[in-house]
C-alpha positions as CSV (number, residue, x, y, z in Angstrom):
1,X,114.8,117.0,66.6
2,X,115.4,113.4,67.6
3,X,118.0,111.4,65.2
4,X,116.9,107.5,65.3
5,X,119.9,106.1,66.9
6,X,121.8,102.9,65.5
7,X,121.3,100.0,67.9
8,X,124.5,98.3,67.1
9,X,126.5,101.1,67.8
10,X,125.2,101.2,71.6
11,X,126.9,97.9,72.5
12,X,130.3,96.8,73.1
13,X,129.2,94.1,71.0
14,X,128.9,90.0,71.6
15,X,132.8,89.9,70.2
16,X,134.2,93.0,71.2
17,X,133.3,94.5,68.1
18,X,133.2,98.1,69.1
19,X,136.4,97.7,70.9
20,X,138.6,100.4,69.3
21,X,136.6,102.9,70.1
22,X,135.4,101.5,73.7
23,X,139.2,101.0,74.8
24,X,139.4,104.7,73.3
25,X,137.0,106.6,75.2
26,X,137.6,104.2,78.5
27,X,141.0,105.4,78.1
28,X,139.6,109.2,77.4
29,X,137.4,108.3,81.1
30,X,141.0,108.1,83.4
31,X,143.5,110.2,81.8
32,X,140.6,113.4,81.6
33,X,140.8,112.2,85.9
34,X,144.3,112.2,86.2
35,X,144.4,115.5,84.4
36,X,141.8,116.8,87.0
37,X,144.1,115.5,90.2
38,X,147.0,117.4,88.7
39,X,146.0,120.0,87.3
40,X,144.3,120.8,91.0
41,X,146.8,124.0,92.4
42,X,149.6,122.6,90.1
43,X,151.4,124.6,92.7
44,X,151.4,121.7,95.1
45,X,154.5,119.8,95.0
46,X,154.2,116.5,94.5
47,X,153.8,113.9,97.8
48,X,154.6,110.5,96.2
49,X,158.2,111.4,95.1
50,X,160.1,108.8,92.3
51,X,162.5,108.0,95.6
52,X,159.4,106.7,97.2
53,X,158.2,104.8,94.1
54,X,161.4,103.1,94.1
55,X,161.8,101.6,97.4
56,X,161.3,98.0,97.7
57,X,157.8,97.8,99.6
58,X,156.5,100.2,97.1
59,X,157.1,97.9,94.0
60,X,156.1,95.3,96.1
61,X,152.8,96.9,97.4
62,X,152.5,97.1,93.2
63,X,153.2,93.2,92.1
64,X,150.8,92.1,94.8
65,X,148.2,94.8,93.3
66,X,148.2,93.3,89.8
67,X,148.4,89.6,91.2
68,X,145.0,90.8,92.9
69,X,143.5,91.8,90.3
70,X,145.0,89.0,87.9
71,X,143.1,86.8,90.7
72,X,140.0,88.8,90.5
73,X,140.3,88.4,86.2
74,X,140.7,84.8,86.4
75,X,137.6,84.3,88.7
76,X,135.4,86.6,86.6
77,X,136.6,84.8,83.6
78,X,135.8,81.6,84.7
79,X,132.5,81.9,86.3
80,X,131.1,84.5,85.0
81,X,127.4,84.5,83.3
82,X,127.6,85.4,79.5
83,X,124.9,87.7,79.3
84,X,126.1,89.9,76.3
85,X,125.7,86.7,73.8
86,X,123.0,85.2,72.0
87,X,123.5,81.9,73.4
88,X,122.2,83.4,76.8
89,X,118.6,83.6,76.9
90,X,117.2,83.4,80.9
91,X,116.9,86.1,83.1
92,X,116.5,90.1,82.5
93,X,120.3,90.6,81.6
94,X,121.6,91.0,77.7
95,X,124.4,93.4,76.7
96,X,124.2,96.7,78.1
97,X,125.4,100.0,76.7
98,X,128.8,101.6,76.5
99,X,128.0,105.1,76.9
100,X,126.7,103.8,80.5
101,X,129.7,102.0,81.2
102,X,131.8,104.6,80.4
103,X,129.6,107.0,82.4
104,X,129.8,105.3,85.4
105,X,134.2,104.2,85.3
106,X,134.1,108.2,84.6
107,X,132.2,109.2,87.6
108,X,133.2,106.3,89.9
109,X,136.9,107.9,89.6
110,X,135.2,111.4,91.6
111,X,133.4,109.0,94.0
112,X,129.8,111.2,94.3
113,X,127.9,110.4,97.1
114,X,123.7,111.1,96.0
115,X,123.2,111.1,100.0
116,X,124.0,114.8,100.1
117,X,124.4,117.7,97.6
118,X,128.1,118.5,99.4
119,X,129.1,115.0,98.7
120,X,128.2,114.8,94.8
121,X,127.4,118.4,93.4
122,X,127.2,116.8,90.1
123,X,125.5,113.7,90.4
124,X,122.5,114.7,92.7
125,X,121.8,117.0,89.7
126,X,122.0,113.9,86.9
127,X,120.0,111.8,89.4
128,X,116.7,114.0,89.6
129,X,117.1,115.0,85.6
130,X,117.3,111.1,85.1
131,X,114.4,110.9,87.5
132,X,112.4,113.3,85.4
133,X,113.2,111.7,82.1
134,X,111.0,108.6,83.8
135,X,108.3,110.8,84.9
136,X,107.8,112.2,81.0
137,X,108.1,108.4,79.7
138,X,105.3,107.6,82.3
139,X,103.1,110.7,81.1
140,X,103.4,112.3,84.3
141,X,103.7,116.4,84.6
142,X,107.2,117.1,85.0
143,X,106.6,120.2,87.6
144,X,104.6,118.4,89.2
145,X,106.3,114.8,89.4
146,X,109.4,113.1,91.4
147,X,111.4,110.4,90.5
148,X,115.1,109.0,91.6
149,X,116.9,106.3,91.1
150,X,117.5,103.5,93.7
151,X,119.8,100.5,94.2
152,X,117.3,98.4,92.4
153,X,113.3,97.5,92.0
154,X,113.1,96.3,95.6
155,X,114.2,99.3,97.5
156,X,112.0,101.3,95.0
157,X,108.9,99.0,95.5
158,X,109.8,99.6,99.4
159,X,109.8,103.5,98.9
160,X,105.8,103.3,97.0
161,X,104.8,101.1,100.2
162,X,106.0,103.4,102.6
163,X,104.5,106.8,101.1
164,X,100.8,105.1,100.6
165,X,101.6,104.0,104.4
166,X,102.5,107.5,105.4
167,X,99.7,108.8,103.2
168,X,97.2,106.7,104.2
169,X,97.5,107.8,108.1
170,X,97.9,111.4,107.7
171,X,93.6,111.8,107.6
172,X,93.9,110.4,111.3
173,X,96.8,112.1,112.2
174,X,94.8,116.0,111.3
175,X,92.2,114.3,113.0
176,X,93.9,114.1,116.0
177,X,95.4,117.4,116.1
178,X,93.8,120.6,117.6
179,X,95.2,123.0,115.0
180,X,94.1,121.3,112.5
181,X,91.3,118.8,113.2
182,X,88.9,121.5,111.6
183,X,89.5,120.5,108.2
184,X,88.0,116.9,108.7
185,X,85.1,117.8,110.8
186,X,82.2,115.8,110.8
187,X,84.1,113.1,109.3
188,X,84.1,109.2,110.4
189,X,87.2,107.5,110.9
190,X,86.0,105.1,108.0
191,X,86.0,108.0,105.6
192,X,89.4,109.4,106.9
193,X,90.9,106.0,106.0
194,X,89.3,106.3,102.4
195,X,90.3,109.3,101.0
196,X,91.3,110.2,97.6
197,X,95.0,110.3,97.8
198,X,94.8,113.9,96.1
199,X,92.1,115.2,98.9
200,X,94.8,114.5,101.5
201,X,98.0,116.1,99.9
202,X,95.4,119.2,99.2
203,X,95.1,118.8,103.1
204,X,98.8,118.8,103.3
205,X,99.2,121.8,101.8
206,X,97.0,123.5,103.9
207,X,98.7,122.4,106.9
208,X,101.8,123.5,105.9
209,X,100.3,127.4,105.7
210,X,99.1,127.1,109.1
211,X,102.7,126.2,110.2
212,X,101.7,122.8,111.8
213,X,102.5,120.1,109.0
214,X,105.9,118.9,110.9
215,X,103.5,118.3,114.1
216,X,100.9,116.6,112.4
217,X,103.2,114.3,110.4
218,X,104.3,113.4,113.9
219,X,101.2,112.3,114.8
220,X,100.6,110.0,111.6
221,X,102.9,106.3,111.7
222,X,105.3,108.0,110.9
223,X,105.6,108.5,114.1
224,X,103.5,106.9,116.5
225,X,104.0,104.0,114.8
226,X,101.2,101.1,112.9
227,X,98.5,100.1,114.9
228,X,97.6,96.1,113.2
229,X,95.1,96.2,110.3
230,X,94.3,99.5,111.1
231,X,94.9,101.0,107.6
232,X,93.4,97.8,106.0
233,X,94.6,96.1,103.1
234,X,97.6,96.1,100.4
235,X,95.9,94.2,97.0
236,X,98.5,92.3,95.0
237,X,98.6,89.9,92.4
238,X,99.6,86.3,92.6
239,X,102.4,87.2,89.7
240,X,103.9,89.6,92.8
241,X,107.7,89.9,93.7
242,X,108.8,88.9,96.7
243,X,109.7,92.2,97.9
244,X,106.7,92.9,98.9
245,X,106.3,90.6,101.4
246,X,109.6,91.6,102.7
247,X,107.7,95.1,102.5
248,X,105.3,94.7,104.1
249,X,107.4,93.4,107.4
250,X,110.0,96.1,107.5
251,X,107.1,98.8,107.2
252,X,105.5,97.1,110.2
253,X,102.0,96.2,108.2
254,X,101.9,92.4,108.1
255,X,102.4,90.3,106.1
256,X,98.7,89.1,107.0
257,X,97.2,92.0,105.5
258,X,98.3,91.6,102.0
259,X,95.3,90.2,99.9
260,X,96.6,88.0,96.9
261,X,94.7,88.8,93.6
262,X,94.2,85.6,90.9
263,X,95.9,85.7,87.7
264,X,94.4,84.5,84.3
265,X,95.6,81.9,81.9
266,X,98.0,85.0,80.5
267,X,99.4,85.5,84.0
268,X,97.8,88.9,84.5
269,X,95.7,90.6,87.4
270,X,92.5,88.6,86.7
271,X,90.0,91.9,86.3
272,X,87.0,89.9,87.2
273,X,88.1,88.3,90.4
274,X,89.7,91.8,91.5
275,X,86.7,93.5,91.2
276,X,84.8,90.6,93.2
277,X,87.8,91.1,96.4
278,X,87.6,94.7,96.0
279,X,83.7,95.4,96.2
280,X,83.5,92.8,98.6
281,X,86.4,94.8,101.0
282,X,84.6,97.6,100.4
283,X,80.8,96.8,101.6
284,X,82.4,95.1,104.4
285,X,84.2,98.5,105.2
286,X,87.7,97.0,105.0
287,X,90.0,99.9,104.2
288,X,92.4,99.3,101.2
289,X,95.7,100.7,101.9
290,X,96.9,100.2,98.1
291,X,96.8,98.1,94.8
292,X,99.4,97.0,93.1
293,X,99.4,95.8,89.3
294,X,102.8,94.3,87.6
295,X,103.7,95.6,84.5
296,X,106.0,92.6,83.6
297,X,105.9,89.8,85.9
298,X,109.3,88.5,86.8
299,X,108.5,84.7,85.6
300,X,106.1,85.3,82.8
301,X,106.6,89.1,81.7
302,X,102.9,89.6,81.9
303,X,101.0,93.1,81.3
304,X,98.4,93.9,84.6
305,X,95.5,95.7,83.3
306,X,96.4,99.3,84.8
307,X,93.5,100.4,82.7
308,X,91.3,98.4,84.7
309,X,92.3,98.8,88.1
310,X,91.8,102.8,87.6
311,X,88.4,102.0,86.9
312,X,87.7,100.1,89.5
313,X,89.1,102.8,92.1
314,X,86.5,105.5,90.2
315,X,84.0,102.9,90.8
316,X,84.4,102.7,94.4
317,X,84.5,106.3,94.7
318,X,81.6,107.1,93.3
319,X,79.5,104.0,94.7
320,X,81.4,104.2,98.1
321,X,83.2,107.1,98.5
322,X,86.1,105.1,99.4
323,X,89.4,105.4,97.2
324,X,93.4,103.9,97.6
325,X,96.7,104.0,96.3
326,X,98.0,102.9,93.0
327,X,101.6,101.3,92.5
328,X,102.3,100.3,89.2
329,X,105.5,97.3,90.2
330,X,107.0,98.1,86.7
331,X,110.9,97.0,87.3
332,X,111.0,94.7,84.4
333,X,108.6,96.2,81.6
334,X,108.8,100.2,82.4
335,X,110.9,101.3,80.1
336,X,108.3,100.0,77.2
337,X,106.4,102.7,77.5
338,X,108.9,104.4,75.6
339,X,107.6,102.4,72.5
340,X,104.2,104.3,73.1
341,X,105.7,107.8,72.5
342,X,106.5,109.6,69.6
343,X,109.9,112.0,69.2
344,X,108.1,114.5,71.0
345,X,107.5,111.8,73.9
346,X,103.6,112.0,73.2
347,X,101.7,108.9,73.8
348,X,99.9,107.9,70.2
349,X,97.4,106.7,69.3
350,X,96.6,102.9,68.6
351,X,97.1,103.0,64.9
352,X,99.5,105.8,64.5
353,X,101.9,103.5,66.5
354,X,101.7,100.6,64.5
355,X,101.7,102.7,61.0
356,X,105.3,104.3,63.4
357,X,106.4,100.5,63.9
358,X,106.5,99.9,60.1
359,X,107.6,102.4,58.8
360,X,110.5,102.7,61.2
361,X,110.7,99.1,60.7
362,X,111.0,98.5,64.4
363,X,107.8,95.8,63.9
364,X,107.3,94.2,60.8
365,X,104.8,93.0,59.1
366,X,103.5,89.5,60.5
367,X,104.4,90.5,64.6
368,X,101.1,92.0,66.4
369,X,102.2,94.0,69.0
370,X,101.3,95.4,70.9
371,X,98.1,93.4,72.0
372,X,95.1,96.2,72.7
373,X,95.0,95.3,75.9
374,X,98.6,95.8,76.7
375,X,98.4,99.0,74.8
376,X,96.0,99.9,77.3
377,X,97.4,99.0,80.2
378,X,100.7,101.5,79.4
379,X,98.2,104.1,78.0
380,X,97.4,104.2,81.4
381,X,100.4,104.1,83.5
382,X,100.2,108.1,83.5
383,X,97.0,108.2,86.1
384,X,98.7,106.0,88.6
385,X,100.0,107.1,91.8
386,X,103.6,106.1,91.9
387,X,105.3,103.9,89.7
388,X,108.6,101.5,90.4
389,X,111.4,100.8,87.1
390,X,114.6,99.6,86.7
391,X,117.3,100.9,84.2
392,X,119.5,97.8,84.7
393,X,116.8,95.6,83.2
394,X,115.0,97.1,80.0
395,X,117.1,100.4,80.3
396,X,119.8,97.8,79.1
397,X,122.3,99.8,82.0
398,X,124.2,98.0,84.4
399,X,123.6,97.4,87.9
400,X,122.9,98.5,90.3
401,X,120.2,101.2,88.8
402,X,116.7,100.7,89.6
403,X,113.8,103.8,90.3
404,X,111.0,104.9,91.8
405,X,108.5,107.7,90.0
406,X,105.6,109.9,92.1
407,X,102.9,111.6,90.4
408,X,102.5,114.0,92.6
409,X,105.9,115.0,94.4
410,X,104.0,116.7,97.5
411,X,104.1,113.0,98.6
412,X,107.7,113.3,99.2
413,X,107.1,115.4,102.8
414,X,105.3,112.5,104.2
415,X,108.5,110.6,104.2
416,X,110.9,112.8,104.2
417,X,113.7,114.0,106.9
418,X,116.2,116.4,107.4
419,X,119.5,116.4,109.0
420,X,121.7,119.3,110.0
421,X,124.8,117.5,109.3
422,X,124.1,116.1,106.0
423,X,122.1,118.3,104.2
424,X,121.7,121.9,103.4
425,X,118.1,123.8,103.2
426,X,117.9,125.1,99.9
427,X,117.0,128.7,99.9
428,X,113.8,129.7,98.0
429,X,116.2,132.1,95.6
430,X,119.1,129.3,95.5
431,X,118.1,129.1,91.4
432,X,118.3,125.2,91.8
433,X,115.3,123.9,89.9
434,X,115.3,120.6,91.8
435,X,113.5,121.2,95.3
436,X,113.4,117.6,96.5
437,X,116.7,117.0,98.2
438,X,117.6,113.4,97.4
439,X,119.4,111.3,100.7
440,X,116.3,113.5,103.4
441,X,114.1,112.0,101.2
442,X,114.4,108.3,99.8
443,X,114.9,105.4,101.9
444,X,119.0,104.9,101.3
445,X,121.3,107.0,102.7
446,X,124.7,107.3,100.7
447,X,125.2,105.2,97.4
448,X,126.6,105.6,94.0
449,X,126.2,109.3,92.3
450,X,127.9,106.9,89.2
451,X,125.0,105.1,89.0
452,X,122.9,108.3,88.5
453,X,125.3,109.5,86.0
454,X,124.9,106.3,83.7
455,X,121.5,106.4,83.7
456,X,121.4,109.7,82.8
457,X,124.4,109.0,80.1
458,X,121.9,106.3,78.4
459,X,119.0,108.9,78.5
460,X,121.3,111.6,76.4
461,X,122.1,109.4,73.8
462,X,118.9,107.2,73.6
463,X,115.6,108.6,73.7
464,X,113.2,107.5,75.9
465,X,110.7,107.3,72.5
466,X,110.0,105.5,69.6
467,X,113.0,107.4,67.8
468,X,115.5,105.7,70.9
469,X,115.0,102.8,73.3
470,X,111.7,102.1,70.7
471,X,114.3,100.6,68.5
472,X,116.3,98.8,71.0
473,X,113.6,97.0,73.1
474,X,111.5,96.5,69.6
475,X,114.3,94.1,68.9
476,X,113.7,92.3,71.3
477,X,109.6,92.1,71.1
478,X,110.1,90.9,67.5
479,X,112.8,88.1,68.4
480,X,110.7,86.8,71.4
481,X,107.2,86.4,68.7
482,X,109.5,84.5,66.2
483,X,111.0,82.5,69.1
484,X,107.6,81.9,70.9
485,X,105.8,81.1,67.1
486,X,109.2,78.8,66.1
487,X,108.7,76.9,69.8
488,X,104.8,76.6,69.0
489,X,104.9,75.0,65.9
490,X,108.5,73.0,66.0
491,X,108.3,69.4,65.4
492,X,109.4,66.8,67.7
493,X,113.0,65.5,69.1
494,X,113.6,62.0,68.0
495,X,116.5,60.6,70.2
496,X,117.0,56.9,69.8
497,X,113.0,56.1,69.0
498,X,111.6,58.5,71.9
499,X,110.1,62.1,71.0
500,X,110.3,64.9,72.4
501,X,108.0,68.2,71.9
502,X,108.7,71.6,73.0
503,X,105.9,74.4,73.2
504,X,105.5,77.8,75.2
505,X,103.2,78.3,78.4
506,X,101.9,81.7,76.3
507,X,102.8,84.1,73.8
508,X,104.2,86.6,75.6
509,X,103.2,90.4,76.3
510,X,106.6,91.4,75.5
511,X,109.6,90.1,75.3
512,X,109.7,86.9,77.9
513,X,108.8,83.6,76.5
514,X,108.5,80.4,79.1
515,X,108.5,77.0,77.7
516,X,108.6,73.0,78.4
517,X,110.0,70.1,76.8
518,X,107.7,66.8,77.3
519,X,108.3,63.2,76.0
520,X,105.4,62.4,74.1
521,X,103.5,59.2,75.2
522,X,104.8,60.4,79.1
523,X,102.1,61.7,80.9
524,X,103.7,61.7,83.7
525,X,104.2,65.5,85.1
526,X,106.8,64.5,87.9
527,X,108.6,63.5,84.8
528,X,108.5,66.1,82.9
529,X,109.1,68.5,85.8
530,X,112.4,66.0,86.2
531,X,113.3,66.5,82.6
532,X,112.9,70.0,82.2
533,X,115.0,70.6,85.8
534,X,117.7,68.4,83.9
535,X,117.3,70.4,81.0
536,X,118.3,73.7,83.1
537,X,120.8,72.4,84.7
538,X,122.6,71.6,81.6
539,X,122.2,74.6,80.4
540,X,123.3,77.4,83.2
541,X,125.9,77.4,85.9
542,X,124.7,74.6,87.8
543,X,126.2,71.8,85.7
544,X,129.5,73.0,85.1
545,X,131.3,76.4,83.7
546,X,129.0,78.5,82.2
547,X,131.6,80.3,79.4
548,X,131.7,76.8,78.1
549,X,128.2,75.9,77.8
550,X,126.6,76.2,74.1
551,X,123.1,77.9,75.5
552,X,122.5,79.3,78.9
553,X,118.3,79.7,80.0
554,X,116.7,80.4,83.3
555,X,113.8,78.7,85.0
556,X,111.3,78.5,87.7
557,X,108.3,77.0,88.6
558,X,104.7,77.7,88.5
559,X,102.9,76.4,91.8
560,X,99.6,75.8,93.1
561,X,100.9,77.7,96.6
562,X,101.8,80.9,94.2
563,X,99.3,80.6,91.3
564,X,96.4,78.2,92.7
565,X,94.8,76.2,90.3
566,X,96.0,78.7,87.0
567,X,98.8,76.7,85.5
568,X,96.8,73.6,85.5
569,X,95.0,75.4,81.8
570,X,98.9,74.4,80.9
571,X,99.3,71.2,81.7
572,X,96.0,70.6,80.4
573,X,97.4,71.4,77.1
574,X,100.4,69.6,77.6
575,X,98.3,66.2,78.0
576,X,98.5,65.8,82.0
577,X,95.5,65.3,83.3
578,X,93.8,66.8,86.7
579,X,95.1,64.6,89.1
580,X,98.6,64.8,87.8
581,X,98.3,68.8,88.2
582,X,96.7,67.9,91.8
583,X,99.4,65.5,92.7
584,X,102.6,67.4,91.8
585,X,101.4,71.2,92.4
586,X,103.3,72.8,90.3
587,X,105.2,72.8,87.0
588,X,108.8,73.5,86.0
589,X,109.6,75.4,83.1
590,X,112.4,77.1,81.1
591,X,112.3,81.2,81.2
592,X,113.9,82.8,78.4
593,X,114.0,86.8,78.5
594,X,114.8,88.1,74.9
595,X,116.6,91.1,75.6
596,X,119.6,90.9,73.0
597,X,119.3,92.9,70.0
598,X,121.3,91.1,67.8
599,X,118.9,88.6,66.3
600,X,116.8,91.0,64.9
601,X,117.1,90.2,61.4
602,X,115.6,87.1,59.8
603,X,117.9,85.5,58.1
604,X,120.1,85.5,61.0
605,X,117.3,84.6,63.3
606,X,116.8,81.5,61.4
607,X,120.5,80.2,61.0
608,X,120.1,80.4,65.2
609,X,116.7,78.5,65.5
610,X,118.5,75.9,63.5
611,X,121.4,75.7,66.2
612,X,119.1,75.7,68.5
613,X,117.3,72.8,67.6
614,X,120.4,70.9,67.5
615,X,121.8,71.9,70.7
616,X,118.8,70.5,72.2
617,X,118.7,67.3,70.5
618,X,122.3,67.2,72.1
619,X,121.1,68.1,75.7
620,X,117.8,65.5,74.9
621,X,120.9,62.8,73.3
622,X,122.7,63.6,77.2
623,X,119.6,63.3,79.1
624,X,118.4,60.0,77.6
625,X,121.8,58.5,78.0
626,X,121.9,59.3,81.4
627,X,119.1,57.1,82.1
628,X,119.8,54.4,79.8
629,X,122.9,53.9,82.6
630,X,120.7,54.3,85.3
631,X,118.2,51.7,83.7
632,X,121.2,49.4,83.5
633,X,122.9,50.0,86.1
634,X,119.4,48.7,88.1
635,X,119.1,45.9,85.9
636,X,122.2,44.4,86.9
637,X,122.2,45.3,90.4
């Protein structure tokens, strides 16, 4: 049975505070390798002799070894980004756990190669059981599901891309095919581009008992390439990554055919207008290669309605027989779902949860979360087709560890490939329950099998339920609503007779909160789009050593070329009026990711909001000095 775990003893800590027993068990990591080397034939004689060790090039091979490293101390020390305090509050990062760090120093010392079973008999194992812990957390059937882990969320969004490419062709490809053009008789090439991605891995396998899948996949892009537009459309929303642009070029589709969905005034998918694009592609007889929801947009944290968009694609099946691919872009808010399951990772019900989240005490009373919506939207994360996460963002492990999950893992021979060389055939009585050989079928060749092993390390020790990561991610949910409800409500800056208000863009989903300073009486947005960059820029790297700085934040901006007219509701609210919002284009703000776990307690939560405010009314004090000198360094010019 699940034992809740104690969040403060999975950290190294903001101050070194676990540092006995870190320095113990890092020190446990090397000498249990150095016993390994020699305890290897102890027979051997030993090749580095003490005569060797005490020439003169040898020491001096040594001194310049530490003064490299001393180097390499220095420059970490110095420009490094906090991420493990308090004080930092920007992008995805917070302190990450030890038993991953330890995992990986551990397995780094073996150097495992995931590209081949040969190179990292340990790892490849610890990859694909890491790959199926996702697959449970995402509700999908474990025999029946794939997952691996990747160098991060791109590569992972890259891999769902290229399997609804693949997938999407094969219909033409059997089509084509002598041996097995049979099984799609009588069917148009509009209906071979629709097909329920099910129906064709069914095909799949029947093609594989005839003996002619290999020839057929040859037949599909895979390899005789992407003929433009031909397999239609890839639906994303405005709130997108950039990697799937970049997708969409290195898979040959185009960047042309990518249709962006509108966002609402909570920066999700907005349901309405992508059921409007999507009828309308489909009575024009556009095929639609895929859609893709976010579950956690990068710059607001928002929740996609997944719920919705599975809908939708019933919808057009039964009204047009015409279906598509899922993705579910879940890199920064995948591991939530873990706060959906119980200790026997079962997804429960609405109000069991909450009635969970108080008495577990990982919610308290006064915090609504999650909103219904968003509940639904994870609820249905298990009916999607593939899904992409990263354990160095909410998995709190370090880089580089991101993932890719399948629903159904017969999608995995559509992409994959198989080299004498590198890889061995498993034989059907081998006894090795993983089938899927990892480097013949992902899209990277060799990389880290340490990586693997501290995802899997984090796994062990923390559940992927309520009982585990539900109580280190719930720390952060509750911090970001008191955060977001302290920056709603706080009363003004006053620096030398001018006032300054700060206020969030939206309550967030879960954990991100983005928000703007403005001068009251200003309604100038180029201004406040100046003050808030200046604002930034004294608080991160950009303005001087960031060890030294008192709080560290992120940014970004919201545009009319990214987001059209939806972050004008915003300015709207922040007194600008339409032709400020039409003049400028965009708005900057100040993104604030509340990963850390140590402000999860409310009397220490409030001692910080209080040196929050005044390290902004120093940063606002800075700011207005600055252009007092300005203003009279004009006037007497």
């Amino acid at each position: 049975m699940n034992k809740e775990v104690n969040v403060d003893a999975l950290f190294l800590g903001p101050k070194s505070e676990n540092r006995v027993f870190y320095k113990e068990m890092m020190e446990y990591a090397i000498t249990e390798h150095m016993h390994w080397r020699s305890g290897f034939h102890p027979e051997d004689s030993a090749l580095v002799t003490p005569r060797a060790q005490h020439q003169p090039d040898f020491r001096d091979t040594l001194y310049r070894t530490e003064g490299i490293l001393r180097d390499l101390s220095s420059r970490l020390k110095n420009k490094s980004v906090p991420w493990f305090s308090p004080r930092y509050l920007g992008h995805m990062n917070a302190d990450t756990f030890m038993v991953s760090h330890l995992a990986y120093v551990m397995t780094m010392l073996y150097n495992q190669n995931n590209c081949a079973v040969e190179a990292s008999p340990v790892t490849t194992d610890l990859e694909l059981e890491a790959g199926e812990d996702l697959c449970r957390m995402f509700g999908f059937d474990v025999s029946k599901s794939w997952g691996h882990i990747t160098s991060g969320g791109t590569v992972a969004n890259y891999e769902g891309l290229w399997v609804a490419r693949n997938l999407k062709s094969m219909p033409l490809a059997i089509a084509r095919h002598e041996g097995a053009k049979d099984l799609v008789a009588g069917m148009t090439e509009h209906q071979l581009l629709n097909m329920k991605p099910t129906d064709v891995l069914d095909l799949t396998d029947e093609l594989k008992k005839r003996g002619i899948f290999e020839e057929v996949r040859e037949l599909s892009v895979r390899g005789a390439g992407v003929e433009p537009g031909k397999l239609g459309k890839l639906l994303v929303p405005r709130s997108k990554h950039y990697s799937w642009l970049k997708a969409m070029d290195l898979l040959g589709l185009g960047q042309e055919n990518i249709v962006q969905l509108d966002v609402d005034g909570n920066y999700r998918t907005d349901v309405q207008k992508m059921r409007e694009t999507t009828l309308r592609l489909m009575e024009e007889g556009t095929p639609i290669l895929g859609m893709v929801s976010v579950v956690g947009t990068t710059e607001e944290g928002s929740v996609d309605a997944v719920h919705e968009v599975l809908k939708l694609r019933e919808e057009c099946e039964e009204k047009f027989g015409s279906s598509f691919f899922i993705h579910v872009d879940a890199a920064y808010g995948g591991y939530v779902r873990s706060m959906f399951l119980d200790e026997n990772d079962q997804f429960m019900e609405y109000d069991a949860l909450v009635a969970a989240y108080r008495e577990s005490e990982i919610v308290p009373e006064g915090v609504v979360w999650p909103k219904r919506d968003v509940y639904d939207a994870f609820k249905a994360m298990s009916e999607v087709d593939s899904i992409t996460v990263d354990p160095h963002k909410v998995g709190y492990i370090q880089y580089s560890a991101g993932a890719i999950t399948m629903k159904d893992k017969r999608i995995v021979d559509l992409i994959s490939y198989h080299a004498a060389y590198v890889f061995e055939e498993a034989g059907e009585d081998s006894g090795d329950e993983h089938s899927v050989m990892l480097g013949s079928s992902i899209m990277e060749g060799s990389k880290a099998g340490a990586a693997a092993a501290a995802v899997w390390a984090a796994h062990r020790l923390v559940p992927l339920n309520i009982t585990g990561y539900g109580h280190v991610i719930g720390r952060g949910i509750v911090t970001a609503d008191w955060f977001a409800s302290k920056l709603a409500t706080a009363e003004p800056f006053v620096i030398q007779g001018r006032s300054f208000e700060v206020r969030p863009l939206m309550h967030p989903d879960f954990h991100m909160v983005n928000f703007t300073i403005k001068e009251i009486g200003n309604d100038s947005l180029a201004d406040h789009n100046s003050l808030n960059q200046r604002i930034y820029e004294l608080c991160s790297y950009a303005s001087g050593r960031a060890y030294s700085k008192d709080f560290l934040t992120s940014s970004t901006s919201l545009s009319v070329d990214e987001y059209g007219d939806t972050p004008c509701a915003y300015t709207s609210l922040r007194g600008f009026t339409d032709e400020e919002w039409q003049k400028e284009g965009s708005v900057y703000i100040l993104r604030a990711a509340i990963m850390t776990p140590f402000l999860r307690d409310e009397m220490r939560f409030s001692q910080y909001w209080s040196n929050l405010r005044d390290i902004f009314t120093q940063i606002l004090t800075e700011i207005v000095d600055e252009e007092n000198k300005k203003a009279m360094s004009h006037s007497a010019a």
